[in-house]
N, CA, C and O atoms as a Tripos MOL2 file, in Angstrom:
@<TRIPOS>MOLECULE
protein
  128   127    32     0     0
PROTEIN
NO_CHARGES

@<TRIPOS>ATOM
      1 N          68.5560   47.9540  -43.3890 N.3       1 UNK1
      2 CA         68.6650   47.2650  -42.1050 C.3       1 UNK1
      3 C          67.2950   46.7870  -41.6320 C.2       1 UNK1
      4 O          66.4070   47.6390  -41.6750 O.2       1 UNK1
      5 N          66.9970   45.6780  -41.2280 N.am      2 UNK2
      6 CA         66.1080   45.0380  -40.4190 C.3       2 UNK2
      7 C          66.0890   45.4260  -38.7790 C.2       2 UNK2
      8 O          67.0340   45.2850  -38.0030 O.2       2 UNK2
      9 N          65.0450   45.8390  -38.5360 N.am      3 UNK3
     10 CA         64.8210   45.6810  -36.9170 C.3       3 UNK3
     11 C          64.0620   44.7480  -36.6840 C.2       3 UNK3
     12 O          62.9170   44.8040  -37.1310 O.2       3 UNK3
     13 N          64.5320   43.5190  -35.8440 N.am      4 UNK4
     14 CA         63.3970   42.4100  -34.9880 C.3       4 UNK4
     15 C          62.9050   43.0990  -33.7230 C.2       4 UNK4
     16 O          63.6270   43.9970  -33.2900 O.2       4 UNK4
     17 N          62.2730   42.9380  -33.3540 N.am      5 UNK5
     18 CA         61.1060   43.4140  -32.3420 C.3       5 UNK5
     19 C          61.5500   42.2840  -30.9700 C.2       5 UNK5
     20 O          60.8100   41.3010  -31.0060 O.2       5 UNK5
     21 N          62.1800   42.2470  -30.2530 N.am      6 UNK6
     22 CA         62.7680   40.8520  -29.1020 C.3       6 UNK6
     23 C          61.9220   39.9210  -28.2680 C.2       6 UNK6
     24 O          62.1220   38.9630  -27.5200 O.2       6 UNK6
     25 N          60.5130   40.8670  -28.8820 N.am      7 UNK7
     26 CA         59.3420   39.9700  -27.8800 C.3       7 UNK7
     27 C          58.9860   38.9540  -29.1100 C.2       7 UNK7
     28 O          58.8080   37.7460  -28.9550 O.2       7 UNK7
     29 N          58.9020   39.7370  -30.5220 N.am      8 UNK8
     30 CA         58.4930   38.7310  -31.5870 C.3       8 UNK8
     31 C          59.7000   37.6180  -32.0380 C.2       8 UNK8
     32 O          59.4590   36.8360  -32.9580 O.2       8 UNK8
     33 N          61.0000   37.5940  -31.3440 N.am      9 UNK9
     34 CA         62.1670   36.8820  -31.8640 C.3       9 UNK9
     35 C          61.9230   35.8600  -30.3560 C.2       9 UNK9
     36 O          62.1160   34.6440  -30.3570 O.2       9 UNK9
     37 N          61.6050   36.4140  -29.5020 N.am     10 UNK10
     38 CA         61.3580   35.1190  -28.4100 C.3      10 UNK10
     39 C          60.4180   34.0800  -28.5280 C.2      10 UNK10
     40 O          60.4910   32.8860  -28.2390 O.2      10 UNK10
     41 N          59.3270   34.9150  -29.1120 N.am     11 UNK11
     42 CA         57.7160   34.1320  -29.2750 C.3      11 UNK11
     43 C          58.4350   33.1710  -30.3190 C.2      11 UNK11
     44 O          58.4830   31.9790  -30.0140 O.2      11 UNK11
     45 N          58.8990   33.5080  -31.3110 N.am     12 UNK12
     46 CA         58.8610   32.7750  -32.7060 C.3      12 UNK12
     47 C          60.2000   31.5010  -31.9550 C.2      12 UNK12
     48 O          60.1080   30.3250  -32.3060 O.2      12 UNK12
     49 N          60.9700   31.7880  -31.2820 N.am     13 UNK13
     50 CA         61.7790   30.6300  -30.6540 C.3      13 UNK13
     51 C          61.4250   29.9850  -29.7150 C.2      13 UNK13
     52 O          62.1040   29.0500  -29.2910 O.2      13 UNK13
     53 N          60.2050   30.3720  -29.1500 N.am     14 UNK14
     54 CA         59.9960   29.4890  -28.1350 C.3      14 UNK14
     55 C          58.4090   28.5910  -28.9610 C.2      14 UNK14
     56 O          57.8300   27.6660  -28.3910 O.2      14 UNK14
     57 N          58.0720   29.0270  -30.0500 N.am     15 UNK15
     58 CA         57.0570   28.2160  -30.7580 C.3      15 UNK15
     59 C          57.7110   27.2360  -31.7810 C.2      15 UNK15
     60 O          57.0520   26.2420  -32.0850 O.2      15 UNK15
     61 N          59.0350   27.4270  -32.3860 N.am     16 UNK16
     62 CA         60.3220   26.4890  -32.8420 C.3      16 UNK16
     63 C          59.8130   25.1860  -31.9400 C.2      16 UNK16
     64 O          59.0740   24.2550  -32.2580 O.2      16 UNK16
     65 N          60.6320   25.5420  -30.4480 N.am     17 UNK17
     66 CA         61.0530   24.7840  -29.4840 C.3      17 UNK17
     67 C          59.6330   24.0320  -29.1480 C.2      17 UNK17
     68 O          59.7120   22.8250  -28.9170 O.2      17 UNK17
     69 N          58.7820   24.4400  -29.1200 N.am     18 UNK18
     70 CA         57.5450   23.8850  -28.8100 C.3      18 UNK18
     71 C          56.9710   22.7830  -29.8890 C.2      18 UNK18
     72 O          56.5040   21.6820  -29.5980 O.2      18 UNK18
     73 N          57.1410   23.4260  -31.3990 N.am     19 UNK19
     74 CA         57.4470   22.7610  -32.5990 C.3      19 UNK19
     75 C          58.2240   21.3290  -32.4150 C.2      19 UNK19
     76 O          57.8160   20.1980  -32.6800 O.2      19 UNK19
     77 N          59.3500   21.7100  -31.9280 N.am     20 UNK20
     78 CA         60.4830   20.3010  -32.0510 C.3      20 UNK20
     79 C          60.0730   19.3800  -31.1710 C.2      20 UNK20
     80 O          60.2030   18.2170  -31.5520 O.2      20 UNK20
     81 N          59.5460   19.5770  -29.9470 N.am     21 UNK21
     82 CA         59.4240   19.0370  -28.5770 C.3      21 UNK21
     83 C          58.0660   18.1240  -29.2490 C.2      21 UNK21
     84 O          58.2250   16.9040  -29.2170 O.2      21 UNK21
     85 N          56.8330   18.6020  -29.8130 N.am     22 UNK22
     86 CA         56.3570   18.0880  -29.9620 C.3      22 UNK22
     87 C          56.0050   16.9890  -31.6020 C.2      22 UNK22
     88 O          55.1610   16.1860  -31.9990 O.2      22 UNK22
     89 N          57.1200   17.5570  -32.0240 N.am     23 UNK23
     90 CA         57.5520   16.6250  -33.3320 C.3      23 UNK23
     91 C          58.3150   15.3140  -32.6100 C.2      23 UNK23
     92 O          57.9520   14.1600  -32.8380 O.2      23 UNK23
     93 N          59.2530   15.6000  -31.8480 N.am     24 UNK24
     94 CA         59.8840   14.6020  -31.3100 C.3      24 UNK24
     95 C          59.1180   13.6900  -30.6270 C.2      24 UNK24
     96 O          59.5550   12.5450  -30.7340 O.2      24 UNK24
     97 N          58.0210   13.8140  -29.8930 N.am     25 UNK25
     98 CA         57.2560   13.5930  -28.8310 C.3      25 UNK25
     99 C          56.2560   12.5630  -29.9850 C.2      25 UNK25
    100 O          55.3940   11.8940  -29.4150 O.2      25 UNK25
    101 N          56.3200   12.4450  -31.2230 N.am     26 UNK26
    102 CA         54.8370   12.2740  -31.9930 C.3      26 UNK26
    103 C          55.6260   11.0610  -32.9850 C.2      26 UNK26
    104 O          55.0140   10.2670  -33.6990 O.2      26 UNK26
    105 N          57.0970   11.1310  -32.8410 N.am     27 UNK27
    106 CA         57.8930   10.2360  -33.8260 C.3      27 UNK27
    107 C          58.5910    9.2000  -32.3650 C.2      27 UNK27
    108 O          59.0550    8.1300  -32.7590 O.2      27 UNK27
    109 N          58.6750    9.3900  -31.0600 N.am     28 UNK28
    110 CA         58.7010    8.1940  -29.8590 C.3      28 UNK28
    111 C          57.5740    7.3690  -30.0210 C.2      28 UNK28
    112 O          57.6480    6.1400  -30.0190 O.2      28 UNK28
    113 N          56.1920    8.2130  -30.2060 N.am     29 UNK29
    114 CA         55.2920    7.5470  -29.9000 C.3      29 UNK29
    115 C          54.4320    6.4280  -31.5430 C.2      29 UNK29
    116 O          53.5310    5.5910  -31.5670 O.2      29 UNK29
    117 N          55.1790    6.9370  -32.4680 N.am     30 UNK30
    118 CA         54.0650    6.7970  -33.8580 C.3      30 UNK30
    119 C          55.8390    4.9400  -33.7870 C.2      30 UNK30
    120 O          55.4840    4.0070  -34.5080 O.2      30 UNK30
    121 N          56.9950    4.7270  -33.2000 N.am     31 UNK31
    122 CA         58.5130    3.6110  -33.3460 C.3      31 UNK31
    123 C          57.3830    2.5320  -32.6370 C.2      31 UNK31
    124 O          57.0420    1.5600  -33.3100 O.2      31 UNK31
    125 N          56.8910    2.6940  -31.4630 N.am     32 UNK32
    126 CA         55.6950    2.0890  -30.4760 C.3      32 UNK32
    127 C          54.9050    1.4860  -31.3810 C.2      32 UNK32
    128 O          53.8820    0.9050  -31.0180 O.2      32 UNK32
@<TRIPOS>BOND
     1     1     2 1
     2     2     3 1
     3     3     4 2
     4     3     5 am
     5     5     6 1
     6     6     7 1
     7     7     8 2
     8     7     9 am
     9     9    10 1
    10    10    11 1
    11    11    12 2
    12    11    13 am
    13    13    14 1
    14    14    15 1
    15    15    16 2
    16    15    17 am
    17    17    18 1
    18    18    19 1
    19    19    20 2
    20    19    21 am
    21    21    22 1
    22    22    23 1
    23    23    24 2
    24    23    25 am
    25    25    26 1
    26    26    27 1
    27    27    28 2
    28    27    29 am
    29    29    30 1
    30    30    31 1
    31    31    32 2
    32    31    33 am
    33    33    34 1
    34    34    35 1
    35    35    36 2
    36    35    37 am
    37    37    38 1
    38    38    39 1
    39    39    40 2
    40    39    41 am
    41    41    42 1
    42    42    43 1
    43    43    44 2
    44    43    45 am
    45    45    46 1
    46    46    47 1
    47    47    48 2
    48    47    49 am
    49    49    50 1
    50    50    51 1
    51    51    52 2
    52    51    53 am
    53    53    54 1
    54    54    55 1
    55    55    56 2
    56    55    57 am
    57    57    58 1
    58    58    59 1
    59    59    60 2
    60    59    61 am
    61    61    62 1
    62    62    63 1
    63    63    64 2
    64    63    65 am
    65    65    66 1
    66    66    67 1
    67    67    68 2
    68    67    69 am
    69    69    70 1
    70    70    71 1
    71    71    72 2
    72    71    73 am
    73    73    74 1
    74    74    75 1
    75    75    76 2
    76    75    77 am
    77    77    78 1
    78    78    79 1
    79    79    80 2
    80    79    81 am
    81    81    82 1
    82    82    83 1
    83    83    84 2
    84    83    85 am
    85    85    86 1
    86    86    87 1
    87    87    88 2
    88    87    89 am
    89    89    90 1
    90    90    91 1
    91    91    92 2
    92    91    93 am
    93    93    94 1
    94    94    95 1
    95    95    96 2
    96    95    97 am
    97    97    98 1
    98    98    99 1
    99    99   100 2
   100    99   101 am
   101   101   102 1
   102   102   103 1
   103   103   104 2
   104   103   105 am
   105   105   106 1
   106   106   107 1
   107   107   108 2
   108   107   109 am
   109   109   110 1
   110   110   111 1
   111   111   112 2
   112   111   113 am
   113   113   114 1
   114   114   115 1
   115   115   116 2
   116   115   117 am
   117   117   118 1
   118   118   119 1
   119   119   120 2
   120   119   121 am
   121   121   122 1
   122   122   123 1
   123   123   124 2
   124   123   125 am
   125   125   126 1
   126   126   127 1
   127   127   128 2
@<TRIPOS>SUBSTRUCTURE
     1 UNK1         2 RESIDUE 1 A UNK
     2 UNK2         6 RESIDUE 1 A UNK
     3 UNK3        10 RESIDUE 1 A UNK
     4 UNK4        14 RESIDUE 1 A UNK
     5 UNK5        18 RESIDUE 1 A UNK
     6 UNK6        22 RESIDUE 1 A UNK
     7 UNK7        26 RESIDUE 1 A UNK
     8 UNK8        30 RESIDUE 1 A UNK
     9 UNK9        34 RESIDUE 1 A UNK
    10 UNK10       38 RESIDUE 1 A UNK
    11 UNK11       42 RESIDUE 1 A UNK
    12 UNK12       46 RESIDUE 1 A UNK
    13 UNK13       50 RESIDUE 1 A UNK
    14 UNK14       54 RESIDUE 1 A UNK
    15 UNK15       58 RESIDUE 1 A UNK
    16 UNK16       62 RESIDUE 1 A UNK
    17 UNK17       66 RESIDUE 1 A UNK
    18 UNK18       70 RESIDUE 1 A UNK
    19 UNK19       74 RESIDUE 1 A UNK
    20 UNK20       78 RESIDUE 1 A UNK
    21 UNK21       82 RESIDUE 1 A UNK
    22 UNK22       86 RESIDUE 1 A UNK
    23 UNK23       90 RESIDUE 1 A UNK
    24 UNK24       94 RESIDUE 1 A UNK
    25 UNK25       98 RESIDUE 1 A UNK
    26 UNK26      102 RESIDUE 1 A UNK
    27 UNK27      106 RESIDUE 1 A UNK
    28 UNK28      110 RESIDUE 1 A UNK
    29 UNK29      114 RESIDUE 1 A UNK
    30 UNK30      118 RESIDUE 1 A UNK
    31 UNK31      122 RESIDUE 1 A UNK
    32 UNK32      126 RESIDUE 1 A UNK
């Protein structure tokens, strides 16, 4: 069995989300 740690499963989803936001943010600006 695996134990995740919930502070290290938040960090790692909210650096995803930060990931996408600014992938998205870099492919609006590269269509321009």
């Amino acid at each position: 069995e695996v134990l995740v740690d919930p502070a290290i499963t938040i960090k790692a989803i909210g650096h995803q989300w930060y990931w996408t936001y600014e992938y998205s943010d870099y492919n609006s600006s590269d269509e321009q």
